[in-house]
mmCIF file of the N, C-alpha and C atoms, coordinates in Angstrom:
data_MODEL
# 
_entry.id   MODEL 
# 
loop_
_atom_site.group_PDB 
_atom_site.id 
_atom_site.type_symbol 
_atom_site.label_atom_id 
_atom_site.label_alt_id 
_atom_site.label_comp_id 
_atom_site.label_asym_id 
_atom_site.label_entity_id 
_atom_site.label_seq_id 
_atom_site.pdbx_PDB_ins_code 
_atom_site.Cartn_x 
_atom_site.Cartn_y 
_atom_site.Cartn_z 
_atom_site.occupancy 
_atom_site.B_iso_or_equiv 
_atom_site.pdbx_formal_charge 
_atom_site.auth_seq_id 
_atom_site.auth_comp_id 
_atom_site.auth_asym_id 
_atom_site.auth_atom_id 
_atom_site.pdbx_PDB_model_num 
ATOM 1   N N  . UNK A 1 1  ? 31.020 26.677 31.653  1.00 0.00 ? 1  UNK A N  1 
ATOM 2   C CA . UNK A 1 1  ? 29.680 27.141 31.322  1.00 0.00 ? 1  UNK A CA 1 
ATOM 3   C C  . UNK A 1 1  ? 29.576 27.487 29.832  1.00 0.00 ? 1  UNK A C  1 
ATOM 4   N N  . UNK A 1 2  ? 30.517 28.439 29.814  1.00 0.00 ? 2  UNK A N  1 
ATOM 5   C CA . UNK A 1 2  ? 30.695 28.409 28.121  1.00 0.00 ? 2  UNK A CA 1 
ATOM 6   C C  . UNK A 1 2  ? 30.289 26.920 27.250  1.00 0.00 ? 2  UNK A C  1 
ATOM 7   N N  . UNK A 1 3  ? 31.672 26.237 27.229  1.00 0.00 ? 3  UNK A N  1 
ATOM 8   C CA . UNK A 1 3  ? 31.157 25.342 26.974  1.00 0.00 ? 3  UNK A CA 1 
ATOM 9   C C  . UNK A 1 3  ? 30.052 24.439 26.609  1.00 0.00 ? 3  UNK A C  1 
ATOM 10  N N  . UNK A 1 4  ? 29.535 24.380 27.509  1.00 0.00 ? 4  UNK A N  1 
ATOM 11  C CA . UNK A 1 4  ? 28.222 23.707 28.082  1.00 0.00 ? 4  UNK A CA 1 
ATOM 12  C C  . UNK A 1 4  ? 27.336 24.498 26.820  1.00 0.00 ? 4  UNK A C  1 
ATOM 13  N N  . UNK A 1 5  ? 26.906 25.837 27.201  1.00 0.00 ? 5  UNK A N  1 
ATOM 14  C CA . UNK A 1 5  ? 26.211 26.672 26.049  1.00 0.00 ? 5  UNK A CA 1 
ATOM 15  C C  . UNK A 1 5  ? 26.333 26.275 24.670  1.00 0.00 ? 5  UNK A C  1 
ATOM 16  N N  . UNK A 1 6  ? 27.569 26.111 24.370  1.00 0.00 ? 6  UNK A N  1 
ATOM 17  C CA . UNK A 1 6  ? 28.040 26.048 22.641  1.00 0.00 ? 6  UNK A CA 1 
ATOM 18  C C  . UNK A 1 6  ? 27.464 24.267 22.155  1.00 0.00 ? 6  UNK A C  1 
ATOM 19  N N  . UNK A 1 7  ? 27.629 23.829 23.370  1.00 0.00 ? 7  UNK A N  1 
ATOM 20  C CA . UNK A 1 7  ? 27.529 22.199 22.856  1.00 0.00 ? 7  UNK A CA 1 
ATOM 21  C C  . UNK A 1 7  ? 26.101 21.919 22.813  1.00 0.00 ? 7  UNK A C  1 
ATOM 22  N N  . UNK A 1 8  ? 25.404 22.943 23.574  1.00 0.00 ? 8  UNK A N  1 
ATOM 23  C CA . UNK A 1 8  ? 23.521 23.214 23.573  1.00 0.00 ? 8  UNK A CA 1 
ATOM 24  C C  . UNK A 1 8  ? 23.242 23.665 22.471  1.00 0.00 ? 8  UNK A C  1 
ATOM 25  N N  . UNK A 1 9  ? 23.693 24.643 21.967  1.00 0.00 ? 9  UNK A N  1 
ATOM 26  C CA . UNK A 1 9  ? 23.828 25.151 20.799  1.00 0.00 ? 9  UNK A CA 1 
ATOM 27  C C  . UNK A 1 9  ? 23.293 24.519 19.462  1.00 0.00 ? 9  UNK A C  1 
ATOM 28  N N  . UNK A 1 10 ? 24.516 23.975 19.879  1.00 0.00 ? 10 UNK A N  1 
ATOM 29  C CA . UNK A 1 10 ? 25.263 22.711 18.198  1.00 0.00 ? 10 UNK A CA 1 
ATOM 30  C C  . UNK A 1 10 ? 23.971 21.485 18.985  1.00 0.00 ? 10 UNK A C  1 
ATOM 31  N N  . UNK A 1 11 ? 23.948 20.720 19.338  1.00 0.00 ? 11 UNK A N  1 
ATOM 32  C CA . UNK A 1 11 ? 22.539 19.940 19.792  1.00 0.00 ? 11 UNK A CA 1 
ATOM 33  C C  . UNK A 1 11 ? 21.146 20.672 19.014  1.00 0.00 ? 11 UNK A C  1 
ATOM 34  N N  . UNK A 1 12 ? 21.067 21.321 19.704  1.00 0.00 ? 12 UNK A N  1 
ATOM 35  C CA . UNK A 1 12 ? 19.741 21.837 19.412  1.00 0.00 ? 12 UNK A CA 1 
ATOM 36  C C  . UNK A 1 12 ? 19.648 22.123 17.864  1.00 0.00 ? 12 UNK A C  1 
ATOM 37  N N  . UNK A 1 13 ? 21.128 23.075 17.345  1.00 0.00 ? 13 UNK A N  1 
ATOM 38  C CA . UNK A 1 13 ? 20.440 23.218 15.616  1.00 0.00 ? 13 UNK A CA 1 
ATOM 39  C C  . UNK A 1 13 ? 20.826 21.513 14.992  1.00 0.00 ? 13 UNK A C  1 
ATOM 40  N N  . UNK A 1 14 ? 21.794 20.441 14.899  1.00 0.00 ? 14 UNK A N  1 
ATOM 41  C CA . UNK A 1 14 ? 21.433 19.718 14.642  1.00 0.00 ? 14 UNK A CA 1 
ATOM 42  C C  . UNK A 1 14 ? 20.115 19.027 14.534  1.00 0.00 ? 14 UNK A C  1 
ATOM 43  N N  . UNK A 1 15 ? 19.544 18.888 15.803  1.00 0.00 ? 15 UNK A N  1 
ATOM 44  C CA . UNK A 1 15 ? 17.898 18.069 15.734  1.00 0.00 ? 15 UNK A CA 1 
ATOM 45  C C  . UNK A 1 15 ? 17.242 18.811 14.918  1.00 0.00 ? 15 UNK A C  1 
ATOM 46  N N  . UNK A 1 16 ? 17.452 20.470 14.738  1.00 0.00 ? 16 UNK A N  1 
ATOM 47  C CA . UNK A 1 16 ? 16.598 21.221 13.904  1.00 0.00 ? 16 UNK A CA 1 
ATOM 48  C C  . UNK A 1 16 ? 17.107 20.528 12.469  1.00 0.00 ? 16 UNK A C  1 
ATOM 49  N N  . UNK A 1 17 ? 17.584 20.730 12.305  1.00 0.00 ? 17 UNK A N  1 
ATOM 50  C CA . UNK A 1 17 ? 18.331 20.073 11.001  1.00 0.00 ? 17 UNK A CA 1 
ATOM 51  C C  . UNK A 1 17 ? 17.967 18.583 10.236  1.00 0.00 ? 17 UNK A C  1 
ATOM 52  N N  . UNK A 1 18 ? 17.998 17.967 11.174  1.00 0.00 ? 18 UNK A N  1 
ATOM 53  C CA . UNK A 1 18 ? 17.562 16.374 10.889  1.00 0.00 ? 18 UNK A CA 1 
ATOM 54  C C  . UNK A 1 18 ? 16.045 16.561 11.007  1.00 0.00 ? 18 UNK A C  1 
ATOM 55  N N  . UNK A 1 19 ? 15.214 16.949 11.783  1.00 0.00 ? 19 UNK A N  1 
ATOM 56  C CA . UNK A 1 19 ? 13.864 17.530 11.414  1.00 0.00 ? 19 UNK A CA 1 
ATOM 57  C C  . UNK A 1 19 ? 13.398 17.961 9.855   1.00 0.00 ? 19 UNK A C  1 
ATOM 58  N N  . UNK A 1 20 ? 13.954 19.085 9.924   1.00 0.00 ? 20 UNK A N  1 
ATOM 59  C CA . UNK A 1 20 ? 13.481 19.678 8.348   1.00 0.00 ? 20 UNK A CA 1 
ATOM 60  C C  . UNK A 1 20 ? 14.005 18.491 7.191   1.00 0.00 ? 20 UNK A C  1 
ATOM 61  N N  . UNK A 1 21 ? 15.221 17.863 6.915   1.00 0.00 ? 21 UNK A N  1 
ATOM 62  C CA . UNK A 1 21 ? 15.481 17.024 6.318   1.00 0.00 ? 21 UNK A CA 1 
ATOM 63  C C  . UNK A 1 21 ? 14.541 15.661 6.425   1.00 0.00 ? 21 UNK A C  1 
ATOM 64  N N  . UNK A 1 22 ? 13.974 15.282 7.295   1.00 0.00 ? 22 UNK A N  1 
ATOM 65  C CA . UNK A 1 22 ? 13.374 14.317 7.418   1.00 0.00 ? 22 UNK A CA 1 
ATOM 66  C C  . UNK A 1 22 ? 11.512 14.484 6.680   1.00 0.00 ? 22 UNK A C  1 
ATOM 67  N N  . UNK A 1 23 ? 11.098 15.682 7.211   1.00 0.00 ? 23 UNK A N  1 
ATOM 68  C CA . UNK A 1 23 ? 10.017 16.245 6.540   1.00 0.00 ? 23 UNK A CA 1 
ATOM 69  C C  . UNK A 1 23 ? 9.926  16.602 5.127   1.00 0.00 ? 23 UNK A C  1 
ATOM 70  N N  . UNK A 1 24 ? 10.902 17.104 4.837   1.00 0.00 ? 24 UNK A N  1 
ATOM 71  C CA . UNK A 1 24 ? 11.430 17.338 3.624   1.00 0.00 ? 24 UNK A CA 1 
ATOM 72  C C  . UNK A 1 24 ? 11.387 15.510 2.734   1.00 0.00 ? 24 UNK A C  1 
ATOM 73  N N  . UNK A 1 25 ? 11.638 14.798 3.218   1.00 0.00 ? 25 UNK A N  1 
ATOM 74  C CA . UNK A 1 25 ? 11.949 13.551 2.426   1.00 0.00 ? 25 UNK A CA 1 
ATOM 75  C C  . UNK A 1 25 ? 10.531 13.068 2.446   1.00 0.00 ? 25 UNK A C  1 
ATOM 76  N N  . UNK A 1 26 ? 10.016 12.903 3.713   1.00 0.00 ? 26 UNK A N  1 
ATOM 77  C CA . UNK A 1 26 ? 8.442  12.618 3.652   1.00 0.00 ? 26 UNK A CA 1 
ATOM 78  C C  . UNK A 1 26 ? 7.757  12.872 3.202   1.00 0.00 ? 26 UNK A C  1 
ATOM 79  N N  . UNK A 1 27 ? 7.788  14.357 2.588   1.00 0.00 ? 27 UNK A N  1 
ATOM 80  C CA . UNK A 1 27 ? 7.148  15.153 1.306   1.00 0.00 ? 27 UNK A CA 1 
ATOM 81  C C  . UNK A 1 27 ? 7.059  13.980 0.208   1.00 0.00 ? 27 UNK A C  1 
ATOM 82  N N  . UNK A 1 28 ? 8.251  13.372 -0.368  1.00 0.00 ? 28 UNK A N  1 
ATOM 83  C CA . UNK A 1 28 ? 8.108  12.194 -1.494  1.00 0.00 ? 28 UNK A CA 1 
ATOM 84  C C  . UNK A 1 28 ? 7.417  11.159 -1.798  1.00 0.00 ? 28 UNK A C  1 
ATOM 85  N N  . UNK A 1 29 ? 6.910  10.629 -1.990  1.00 0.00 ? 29 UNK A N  1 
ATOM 86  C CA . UNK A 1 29 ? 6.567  8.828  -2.496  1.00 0.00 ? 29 UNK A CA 1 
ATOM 87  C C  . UNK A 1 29 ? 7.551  8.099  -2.187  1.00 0.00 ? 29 UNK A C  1 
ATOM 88  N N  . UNK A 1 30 ? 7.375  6.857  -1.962  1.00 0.00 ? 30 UNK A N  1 
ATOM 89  C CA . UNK A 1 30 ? 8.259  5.605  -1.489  1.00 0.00 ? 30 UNK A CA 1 
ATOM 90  C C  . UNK A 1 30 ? 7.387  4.937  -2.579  1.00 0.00 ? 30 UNK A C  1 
ATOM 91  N N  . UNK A 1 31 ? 8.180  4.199  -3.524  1.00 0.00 ? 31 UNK A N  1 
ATOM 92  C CA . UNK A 1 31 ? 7.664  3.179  -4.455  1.00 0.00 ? 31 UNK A CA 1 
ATOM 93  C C  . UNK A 1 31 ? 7.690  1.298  -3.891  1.00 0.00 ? 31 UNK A C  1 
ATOM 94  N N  . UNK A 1 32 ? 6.949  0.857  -3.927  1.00 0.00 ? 32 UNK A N  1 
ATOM 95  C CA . UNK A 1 32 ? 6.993  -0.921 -3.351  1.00 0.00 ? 32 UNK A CA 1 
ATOM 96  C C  . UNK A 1 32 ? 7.883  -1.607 -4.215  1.00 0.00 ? 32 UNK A C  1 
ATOM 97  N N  . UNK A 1 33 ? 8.748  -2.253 -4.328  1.00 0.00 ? 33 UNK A N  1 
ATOM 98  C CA . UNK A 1 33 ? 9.160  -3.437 -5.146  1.00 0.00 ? 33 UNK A CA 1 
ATOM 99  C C  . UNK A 1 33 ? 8.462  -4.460 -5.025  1.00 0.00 ? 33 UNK A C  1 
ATOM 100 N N  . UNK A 1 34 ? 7.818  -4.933 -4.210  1.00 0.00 ? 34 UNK A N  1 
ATOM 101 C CA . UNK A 1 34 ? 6.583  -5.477 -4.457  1.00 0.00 ? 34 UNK A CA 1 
ATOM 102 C C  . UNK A 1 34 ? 5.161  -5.456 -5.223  1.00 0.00 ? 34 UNK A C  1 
ATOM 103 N N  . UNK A 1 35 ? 4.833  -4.994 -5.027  1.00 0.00 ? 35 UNK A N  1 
ATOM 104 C CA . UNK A 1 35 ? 3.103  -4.088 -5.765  1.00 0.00 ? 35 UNK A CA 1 
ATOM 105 C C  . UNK A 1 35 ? 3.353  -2.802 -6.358  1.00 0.00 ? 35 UNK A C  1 
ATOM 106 N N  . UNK A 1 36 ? 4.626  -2.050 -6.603  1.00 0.00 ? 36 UNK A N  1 
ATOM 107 C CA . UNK A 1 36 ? 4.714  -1.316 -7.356  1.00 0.00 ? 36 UNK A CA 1 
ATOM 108 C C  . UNK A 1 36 ? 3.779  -0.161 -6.801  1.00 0.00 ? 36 UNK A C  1 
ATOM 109 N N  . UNK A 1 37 ? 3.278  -0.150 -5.768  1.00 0.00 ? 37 UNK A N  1 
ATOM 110 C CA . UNK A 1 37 ? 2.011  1.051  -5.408  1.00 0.00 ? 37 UNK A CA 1 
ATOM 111 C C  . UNK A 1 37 ? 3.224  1.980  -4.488  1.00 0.00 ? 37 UNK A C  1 
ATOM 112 N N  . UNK A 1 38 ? 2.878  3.397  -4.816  1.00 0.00 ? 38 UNK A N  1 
ATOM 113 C CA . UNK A 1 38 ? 3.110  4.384  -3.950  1.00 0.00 ? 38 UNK A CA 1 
ATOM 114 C C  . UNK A 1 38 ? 2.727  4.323  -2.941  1.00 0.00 ? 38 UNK A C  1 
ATOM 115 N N  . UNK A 1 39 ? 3.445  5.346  -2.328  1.00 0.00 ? 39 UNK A N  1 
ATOM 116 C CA . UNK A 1 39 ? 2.398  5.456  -0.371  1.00 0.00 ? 39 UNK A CA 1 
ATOM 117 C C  . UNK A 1 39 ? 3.485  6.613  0.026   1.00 0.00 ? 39 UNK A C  1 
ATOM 118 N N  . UNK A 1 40 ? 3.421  7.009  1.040   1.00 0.00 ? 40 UNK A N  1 
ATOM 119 C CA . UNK A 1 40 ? 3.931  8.041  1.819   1.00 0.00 ? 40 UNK A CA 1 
ATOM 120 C C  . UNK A 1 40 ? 3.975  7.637  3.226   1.00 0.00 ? 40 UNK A C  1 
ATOM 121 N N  . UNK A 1 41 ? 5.012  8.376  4.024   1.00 0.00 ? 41 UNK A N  1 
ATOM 122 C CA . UNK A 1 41 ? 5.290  8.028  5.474   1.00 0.00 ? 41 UNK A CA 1 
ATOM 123 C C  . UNK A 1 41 ? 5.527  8.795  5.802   1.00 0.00 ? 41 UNK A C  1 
ATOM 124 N N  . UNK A 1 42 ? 5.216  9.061  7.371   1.00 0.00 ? 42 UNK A N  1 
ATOM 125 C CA . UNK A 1 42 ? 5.686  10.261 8.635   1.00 0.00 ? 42 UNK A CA 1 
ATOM 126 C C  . UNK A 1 42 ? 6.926  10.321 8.480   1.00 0.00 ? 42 UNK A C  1 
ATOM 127 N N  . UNK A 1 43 ? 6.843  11.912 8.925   1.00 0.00 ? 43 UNK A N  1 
ATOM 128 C CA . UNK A 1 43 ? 8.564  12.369 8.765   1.00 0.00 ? 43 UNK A CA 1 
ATOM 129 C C  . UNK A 1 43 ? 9.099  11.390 9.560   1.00 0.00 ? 43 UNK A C  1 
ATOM 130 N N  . UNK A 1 44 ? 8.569  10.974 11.035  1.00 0.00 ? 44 UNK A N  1 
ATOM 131 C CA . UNK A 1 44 ? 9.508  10.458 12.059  1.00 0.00 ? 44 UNK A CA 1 
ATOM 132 C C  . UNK A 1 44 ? 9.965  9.445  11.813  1.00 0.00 ? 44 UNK A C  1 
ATOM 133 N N  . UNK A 1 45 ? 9.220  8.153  10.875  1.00 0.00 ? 45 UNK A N  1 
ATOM 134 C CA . UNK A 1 45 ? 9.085  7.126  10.241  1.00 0.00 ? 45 UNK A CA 1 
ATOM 135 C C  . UNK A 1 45 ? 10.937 7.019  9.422   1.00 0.00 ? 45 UNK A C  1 
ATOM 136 N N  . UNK A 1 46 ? 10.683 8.686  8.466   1.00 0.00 ? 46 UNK A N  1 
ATOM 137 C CA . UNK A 1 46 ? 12.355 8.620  8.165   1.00 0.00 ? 46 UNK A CA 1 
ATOM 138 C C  . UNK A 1 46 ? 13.432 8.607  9.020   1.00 0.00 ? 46 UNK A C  1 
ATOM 139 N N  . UNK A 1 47 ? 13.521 9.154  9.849   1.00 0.00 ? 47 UNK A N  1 
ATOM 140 C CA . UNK A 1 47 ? 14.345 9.118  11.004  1.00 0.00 ? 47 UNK A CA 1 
ATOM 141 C C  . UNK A 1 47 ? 14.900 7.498  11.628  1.00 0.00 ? 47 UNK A C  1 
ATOM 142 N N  . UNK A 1 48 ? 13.278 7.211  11.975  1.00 0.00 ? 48 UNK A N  1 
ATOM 143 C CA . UNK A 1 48 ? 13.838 6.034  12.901  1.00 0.00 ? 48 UNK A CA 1 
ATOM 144 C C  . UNK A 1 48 ? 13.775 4.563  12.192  1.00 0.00 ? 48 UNK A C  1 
ATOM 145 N N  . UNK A 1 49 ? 13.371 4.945  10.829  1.00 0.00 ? 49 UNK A N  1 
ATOM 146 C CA . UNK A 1 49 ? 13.749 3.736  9.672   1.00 0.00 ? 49 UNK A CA 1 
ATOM 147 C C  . UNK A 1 49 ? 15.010 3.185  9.290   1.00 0.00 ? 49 UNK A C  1 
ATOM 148 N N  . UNK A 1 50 ? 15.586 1.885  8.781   1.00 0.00 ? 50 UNK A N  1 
ATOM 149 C CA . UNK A 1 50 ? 17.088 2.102  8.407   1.00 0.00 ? 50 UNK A CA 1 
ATOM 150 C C  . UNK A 1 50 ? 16.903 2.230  7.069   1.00 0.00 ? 50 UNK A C  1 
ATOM 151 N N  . UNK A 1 51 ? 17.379 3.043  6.218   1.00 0.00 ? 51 UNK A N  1 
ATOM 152 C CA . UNK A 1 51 ? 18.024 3.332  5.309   1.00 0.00 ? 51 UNK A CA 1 
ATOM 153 C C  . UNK A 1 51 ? 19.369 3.232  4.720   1.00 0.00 ? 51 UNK A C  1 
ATOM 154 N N  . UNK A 1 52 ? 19.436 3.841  2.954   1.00 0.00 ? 52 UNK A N  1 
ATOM 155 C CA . UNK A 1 52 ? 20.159 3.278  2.295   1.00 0.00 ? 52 UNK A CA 1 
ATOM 156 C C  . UNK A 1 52 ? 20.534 3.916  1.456   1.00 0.00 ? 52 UNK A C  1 
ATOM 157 N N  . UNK A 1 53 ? 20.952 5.255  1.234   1.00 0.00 ? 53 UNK A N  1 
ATOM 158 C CA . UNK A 1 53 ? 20.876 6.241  -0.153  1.00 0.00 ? 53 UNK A CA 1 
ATOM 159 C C  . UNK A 1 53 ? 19.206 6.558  -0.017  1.00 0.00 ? 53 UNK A C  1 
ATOM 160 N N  . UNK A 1 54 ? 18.741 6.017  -1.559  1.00 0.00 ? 54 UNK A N  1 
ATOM 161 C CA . UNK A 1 54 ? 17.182 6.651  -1.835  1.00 0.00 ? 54 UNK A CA 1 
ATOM 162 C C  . UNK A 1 54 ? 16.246 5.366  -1.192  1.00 0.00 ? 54 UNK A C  1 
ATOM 163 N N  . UNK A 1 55 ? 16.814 4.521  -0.286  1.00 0.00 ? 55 UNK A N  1 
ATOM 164 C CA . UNK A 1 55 ? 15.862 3.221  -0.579  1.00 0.00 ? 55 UNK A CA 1 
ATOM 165 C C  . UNK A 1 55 ? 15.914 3.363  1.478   1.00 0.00 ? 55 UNK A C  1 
ATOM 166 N N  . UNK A 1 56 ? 14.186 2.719  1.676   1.00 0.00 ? 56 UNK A N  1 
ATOM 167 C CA . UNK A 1 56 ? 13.713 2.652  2.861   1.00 0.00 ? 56 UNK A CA 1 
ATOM 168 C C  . UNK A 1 56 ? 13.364 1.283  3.398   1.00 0.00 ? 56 UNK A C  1 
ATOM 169 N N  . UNK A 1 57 ? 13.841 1.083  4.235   1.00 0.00 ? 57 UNK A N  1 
ATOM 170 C CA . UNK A 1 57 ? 13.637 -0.628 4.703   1.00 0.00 ? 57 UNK A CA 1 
ATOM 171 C C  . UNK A 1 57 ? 11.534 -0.291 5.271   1.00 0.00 ? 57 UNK A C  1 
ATOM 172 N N  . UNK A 1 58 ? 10.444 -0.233 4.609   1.00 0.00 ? 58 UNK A N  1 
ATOM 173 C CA . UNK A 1 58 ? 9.366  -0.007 5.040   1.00 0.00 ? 58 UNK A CA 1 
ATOM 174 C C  . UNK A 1 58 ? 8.011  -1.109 5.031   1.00 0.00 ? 58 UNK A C  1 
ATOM 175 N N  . UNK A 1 59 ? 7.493  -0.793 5.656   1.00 0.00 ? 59 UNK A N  1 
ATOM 176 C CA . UNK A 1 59 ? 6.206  -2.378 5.393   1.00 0.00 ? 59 UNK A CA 1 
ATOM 177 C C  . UNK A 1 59 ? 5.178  -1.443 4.926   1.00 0.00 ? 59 UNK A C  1 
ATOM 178 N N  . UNK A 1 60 ? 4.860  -1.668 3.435   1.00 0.00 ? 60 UNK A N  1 
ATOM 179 C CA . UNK A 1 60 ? 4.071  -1.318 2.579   1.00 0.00 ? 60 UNK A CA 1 
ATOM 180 C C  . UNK A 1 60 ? 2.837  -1.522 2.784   1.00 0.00 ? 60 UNK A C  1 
ATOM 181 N N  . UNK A 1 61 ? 2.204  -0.428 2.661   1.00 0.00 ? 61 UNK A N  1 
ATOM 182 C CA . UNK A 1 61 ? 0.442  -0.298 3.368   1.00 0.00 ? 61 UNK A CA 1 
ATOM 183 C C  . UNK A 1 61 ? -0.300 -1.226 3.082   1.00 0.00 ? 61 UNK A C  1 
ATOM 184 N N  . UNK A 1 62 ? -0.102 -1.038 0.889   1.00 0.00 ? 62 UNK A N  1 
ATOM 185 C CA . UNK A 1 62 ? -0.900 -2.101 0.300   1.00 0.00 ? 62 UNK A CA 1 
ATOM 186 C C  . UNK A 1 62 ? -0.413 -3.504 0.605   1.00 0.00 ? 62 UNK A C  1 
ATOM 187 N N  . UNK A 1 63 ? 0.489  -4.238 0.175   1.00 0.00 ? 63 UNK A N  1 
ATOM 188 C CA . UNK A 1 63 ? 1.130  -5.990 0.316   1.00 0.00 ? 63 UNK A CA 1 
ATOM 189 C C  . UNK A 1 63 ? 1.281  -6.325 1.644   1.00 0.00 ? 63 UNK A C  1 
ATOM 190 N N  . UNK A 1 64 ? 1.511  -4.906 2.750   1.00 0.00 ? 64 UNK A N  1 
ATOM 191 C CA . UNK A 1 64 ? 1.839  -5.400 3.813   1.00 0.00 ? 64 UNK A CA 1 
ATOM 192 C C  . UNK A 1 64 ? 3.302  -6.014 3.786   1.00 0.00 ? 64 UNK A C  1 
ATOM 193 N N  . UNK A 1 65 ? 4.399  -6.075 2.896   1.00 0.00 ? 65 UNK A N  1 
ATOM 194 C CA . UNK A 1 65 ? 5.068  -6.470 2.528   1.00 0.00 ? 65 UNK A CA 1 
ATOM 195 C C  . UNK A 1 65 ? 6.536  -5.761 3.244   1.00 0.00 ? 65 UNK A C  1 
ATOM 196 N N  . UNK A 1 66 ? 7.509  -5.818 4.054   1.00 0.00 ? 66 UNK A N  1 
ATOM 197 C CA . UNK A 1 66 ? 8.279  -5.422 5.137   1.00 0.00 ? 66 UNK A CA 1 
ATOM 198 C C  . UNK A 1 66 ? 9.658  -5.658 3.890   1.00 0.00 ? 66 UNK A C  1 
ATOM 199 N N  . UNK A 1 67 ? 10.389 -4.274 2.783   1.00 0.00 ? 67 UNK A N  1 
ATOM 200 C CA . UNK A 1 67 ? 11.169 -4.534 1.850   1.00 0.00 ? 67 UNK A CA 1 
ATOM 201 C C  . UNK A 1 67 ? 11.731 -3.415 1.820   1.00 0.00 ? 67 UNK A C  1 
ATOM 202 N N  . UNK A 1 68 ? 12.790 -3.186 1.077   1.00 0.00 ? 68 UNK A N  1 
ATOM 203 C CA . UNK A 1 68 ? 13.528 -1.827 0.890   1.00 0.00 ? 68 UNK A CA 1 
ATOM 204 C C  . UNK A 1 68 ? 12.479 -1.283 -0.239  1.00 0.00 ? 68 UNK A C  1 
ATOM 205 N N  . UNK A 1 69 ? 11.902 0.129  0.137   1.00 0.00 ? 69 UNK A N  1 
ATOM 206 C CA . UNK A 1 69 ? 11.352 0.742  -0.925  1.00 0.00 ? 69 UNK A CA 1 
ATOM 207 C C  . UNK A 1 69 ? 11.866 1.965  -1.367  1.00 0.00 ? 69 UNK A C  1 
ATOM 208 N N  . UNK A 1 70 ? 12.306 2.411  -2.831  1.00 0.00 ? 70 UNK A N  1 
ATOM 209 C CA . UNK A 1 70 ? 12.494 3.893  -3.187  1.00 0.00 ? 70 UNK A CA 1 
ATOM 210 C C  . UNK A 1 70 ? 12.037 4.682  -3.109  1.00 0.00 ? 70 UNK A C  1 
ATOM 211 N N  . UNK A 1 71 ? 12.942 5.723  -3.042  1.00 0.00 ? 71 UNK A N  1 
ATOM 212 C CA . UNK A 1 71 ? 12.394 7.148  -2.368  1.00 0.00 ? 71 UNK A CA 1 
ATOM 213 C C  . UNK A 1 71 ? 12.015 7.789  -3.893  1.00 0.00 ? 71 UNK A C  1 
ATOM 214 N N  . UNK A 1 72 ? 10.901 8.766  -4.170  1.00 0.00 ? 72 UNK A N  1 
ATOM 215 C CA . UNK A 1 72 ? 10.783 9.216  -5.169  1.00 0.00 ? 72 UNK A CA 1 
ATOM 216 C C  . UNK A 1 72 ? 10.590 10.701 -5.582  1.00 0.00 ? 72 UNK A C  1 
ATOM 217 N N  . UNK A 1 73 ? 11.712 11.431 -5.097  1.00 0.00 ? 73 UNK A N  1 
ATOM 218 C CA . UNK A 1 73 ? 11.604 12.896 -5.361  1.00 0.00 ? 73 UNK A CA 1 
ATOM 219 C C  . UNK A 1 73 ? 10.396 13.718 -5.846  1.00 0.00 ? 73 UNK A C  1 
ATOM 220 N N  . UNK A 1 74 ? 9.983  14.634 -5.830  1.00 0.00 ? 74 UNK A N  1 
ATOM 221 C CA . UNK A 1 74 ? 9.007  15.244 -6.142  1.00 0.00 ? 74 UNK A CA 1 
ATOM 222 C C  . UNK A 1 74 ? 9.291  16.118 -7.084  1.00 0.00 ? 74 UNK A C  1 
ATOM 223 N N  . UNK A 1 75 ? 8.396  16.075 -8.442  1.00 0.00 ? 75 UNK A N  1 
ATOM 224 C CA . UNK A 1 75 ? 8.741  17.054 -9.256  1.00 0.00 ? 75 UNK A CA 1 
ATOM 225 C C  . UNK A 1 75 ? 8.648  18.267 -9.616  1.00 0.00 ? 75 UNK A C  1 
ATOM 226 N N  . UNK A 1 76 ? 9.373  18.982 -10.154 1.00 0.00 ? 76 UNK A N  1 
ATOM 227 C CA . UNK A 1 76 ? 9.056  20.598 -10.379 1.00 0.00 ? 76 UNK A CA 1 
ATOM 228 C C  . UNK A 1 76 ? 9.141  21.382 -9.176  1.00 0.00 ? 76 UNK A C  1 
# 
């Protein structure tokens, strides 16, 4: 039972974890290598996207264009 508890535990704050990190990134701009246009995406979008370091495999609003796009920190 113990057990069981601790491994609920560790589950549960992980997903918390990958949550805030994921929202947290969604906060940013994704730049196109295509059209060069910004855009933004749902946190969940980060999650269940494949990724690469700063770069997002995403299909760009404007070109419609399905490419790795950079992630672009937010300043200040």
């Amino acid at each position: 039972m113990e057990f069981f508890l601790l491994t609920l535990i560790f589950i549960v704050a992980a997903v918390v974890v990958v949550v805030i990190i994921a929202k947290k990134t969604a906060s940013h701009k994704f730049k196109c290598r295509h059209c060069s246009e910004e855009f933004r995406i749902e946190w969940s979008k980060v999650i269940l996207t494949e990724h690469s370091g700063g770069e997002y495999k995403l299909v760009c609003p404007f070109c419609k264009v399905k490419d790795w796009c950079t992630e672009h920190p937010n300043k200040g």
